[in-house]
C-alpha positions in Angstrom: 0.0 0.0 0.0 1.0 3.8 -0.8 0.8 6.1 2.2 -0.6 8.7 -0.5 -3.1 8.3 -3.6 -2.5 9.2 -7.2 -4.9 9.7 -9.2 -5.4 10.2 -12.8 -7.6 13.3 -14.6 -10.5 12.3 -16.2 -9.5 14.3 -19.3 -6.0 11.9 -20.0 -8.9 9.9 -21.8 -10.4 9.5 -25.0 -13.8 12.0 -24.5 -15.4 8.8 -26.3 -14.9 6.3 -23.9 -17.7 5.2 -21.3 -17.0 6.4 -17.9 -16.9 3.1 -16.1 -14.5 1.8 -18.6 -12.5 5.0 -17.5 -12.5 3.7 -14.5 -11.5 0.1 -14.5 -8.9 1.8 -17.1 -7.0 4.2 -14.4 -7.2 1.2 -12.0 -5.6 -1.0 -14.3 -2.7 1.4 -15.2 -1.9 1.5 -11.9 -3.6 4.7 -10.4 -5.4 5.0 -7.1 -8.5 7.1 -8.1 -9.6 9.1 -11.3 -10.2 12.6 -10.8 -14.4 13.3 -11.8 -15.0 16.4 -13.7 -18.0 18.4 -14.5 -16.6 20.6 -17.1 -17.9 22.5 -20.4 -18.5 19.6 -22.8 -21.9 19.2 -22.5 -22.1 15.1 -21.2 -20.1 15.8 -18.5 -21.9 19.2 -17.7 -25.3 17.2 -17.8 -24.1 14.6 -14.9 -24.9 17.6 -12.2 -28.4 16.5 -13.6 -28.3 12.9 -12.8 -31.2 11.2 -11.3 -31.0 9.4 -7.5 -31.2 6.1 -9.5 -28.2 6.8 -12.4 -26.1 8.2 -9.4 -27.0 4.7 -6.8 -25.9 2.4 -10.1 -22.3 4.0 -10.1 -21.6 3.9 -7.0 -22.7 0.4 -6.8 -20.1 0.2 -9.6 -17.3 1.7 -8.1 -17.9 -0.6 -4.7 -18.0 -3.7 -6.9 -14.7 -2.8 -8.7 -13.4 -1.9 -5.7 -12.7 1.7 -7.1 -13.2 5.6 -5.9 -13.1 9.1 -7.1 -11.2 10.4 -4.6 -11.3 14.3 -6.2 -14.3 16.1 -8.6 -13.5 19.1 -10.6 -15.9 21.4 -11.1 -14.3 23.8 -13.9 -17.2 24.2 -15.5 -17.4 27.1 -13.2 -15.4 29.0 -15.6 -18.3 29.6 -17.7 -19.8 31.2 -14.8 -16.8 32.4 -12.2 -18.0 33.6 -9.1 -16.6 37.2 -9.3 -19.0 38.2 -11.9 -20.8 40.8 -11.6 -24.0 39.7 -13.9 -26.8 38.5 -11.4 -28.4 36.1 -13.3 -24.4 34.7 -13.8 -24.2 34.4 -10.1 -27.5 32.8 -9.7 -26.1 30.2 -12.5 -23.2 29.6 -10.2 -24.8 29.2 -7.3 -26.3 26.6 -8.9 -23.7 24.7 -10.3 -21.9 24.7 -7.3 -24.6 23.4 -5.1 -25.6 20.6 -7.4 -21.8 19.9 -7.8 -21.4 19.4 -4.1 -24.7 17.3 -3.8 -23.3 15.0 -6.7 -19.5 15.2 -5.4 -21.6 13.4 -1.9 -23.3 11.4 -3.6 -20.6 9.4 -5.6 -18.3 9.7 -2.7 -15.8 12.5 -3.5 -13.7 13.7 -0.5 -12.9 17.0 -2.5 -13.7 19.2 -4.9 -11.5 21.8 -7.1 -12.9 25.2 -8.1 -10.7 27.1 -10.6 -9.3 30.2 -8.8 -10.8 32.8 -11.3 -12.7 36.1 -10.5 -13.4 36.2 -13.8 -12.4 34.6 -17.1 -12.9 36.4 -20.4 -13.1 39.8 -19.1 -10.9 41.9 -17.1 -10.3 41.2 -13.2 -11.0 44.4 -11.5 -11.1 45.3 -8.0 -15.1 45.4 -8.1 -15.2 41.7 -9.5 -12.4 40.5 -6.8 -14.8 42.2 -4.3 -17.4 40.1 -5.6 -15.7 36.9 -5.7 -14.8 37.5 -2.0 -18.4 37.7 -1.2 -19.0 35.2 -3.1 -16.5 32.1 -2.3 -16.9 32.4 1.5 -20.8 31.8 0.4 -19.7 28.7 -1.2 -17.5 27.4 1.3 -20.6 27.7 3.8 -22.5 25.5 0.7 -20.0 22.7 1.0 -19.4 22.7 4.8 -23.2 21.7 5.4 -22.3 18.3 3.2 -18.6 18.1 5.1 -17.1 18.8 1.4 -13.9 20.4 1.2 -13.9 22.9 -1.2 -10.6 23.8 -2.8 -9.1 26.4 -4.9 -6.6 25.7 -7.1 -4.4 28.4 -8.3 -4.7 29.0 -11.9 -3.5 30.3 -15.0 -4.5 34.0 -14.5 -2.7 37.0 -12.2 -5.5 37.0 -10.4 -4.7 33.5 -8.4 -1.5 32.1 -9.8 0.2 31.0 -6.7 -0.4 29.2 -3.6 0.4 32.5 -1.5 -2.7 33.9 -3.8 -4.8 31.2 -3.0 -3.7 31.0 1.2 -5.0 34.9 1.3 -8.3 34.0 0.4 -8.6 30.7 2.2 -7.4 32.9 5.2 -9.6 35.4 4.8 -13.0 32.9 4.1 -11.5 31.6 7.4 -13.5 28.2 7.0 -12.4 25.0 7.8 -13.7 23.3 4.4 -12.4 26.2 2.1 -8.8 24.8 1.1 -6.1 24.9 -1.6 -6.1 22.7 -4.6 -2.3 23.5 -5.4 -0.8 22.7 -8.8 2.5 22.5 -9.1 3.1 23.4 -12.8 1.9 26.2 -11.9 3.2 27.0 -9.1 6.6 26.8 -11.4 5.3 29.2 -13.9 4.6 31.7 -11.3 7.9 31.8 -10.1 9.1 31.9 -13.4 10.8 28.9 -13.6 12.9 29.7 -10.6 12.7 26.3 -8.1 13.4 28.4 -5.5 10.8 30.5 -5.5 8.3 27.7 -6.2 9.7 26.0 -2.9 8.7 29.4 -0.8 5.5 29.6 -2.5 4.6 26.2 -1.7 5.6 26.6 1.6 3.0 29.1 1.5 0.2 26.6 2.2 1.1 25.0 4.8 -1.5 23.9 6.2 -3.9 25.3 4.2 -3.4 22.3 0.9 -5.9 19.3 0.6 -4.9 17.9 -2.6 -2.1 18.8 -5.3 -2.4 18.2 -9.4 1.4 17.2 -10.4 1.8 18.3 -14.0 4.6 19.7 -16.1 4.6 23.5 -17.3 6.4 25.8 -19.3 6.8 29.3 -19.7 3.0 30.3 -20.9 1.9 27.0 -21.5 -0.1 25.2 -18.4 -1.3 21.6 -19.6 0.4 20.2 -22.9 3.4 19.9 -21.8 5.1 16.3 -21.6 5.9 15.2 -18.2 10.0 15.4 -18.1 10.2 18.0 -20.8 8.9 21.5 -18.7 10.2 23.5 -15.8 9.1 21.8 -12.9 11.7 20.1 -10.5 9.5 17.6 -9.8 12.3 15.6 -7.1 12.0 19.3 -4.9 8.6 20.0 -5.6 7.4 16.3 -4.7 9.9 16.1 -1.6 8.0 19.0 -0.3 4.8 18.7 -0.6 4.9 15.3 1.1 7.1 17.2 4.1 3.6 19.4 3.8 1.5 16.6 5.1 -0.6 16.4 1.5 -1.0 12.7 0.8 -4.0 13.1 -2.1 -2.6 14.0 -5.4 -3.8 14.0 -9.5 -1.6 13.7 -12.5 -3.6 16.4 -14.6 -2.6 14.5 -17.7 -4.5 15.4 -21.0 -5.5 13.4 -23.6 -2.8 14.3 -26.7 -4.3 12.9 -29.9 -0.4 12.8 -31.5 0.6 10.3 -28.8 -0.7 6.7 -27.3 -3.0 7.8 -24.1 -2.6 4.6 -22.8 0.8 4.3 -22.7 1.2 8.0 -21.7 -0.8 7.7 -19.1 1.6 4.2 -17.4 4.7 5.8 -18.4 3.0 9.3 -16.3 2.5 6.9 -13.2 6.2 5.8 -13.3 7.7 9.1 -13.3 5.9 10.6 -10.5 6.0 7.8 -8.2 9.8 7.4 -8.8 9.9 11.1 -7.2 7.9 9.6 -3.5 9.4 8.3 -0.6 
């Protein structure tokens, strides 16, 4: 037994394949979970609609294949981030993330990642970062009355790049099921490259991190690059987050149509547990 879990993203499939074969699949190549995600493609969008029934008969899958989903994404959120300032976007929101955090229960997810965006194809400003203060301490009171952690991840954007980012609103929210979703990739490229400064921003969260995605970066490029071939020290950047206390991780591999995403995805599992004590 690992004293940790990796798990594989959802998305280092083939969009066609069913999801319990996706399943038994990230078993079989040697993972501990696969990461859930409600995103924008419109199937996995519609599962926030699934019926009590459709939701018993997969978990009554995943207990007869002796299998979990540790994780759930919820980046469909981006559509609708929670530091707009449109009403009827909030509302939509709202929604999303409520049904999210019923179905996250419901299948058995321990935690669930919300990109850290105030907003996503317009400008940040300080009116919409007022806003998304408001409104993330709301949803952290959504998921603490299902004892959901909800976690942030820090993203692509200035906005929430880094784990200190991310650790200022989790401190501020002040809520014991608001937590950090850290990703190391890019962590790296918001510290430039510089391993260094991605130690000190790491060491940022102490504390405050209830899952990590371990992916490779590169200067402006956050999830096609090949594990081995970006920025990230992955032997520091591993070797720290364990001394952290963060035992729950995600390889946020994507599905590359130009290479084999099975093998990918076994030769993804080597790598990063060769970097765990």
């Amino acid at each position: 037994m690992y004293e940790y879990q990796l798990g594989l993203y959802e998305k280092a499939f083939p969009d066609d394949l069913p999801l319990e074969e996706k399943l038994l699949l990230s078993k079989e190549l040697g993972y501990d979970f696969m990461e859930f995600c409600v995103d924008l493609n419109p199937q996995r969008a519609a599962r926030l609609e699934w019926s009590p029934q459709e939701r018993r008969r997969l978990r009554e899958f995943l207990w007869e294949h002796d299998l979990r989903m540790t994780t759930f994404s919820l980046s469909l959120l981006r559509a609708h981030p929670l530091g707009t300032l449109d009403r009827e976007d909030n509302e939509t929101a709202f929604q999303i993330l409520r049904k999210g955090v019923d179905l996250a229960c419901d299948l058995g997810c321990r935690v669930m990642l919300i990109n850290g965006y105030d907003v996503y194809a317009t400008p940040s400003t300080p009116e919409t970062q007022a806003r998304y203060g408001e409104n993330i301490a709301k949803a952290a009171a959504i998921a603490a009355r299902r004892g959901m952690v909800l976690a942030v991840e820090n993203a692509e954007k200035a906005f929430m790049d880094s784990i200190a980012k991310a650790a200022r609103w989790v401190r501020q929210v002040n809520n014991p099921y608001f937590r950090i979703y850290g990703d190391i990739g890019n962590v790296a490229n918001a510290a430039g490259g510089n391993a260094d400064l991605a130690m000190l921003d790491l060491e940022c969260g102490r504390g405050l991190i209830a899952a990590m995605h371990l992916k490779d970066t590169m200067p402006g490029e956050y999830r096609l690059t090949r594990y081995g071939e970006g920025h990230v020290d992955f032997p520091r950047s591993v070797a720290k987050i364990q001394e952290l206390g963060i035992r729950i991780f995600t390889a946020e591999l994507f599905c590359q149509p130009q290479l084999d995403w099975r093998a990918e995805a076994v030769r993804v599992n080597g790598f990063l547990r060769s970097f765990f004590q």
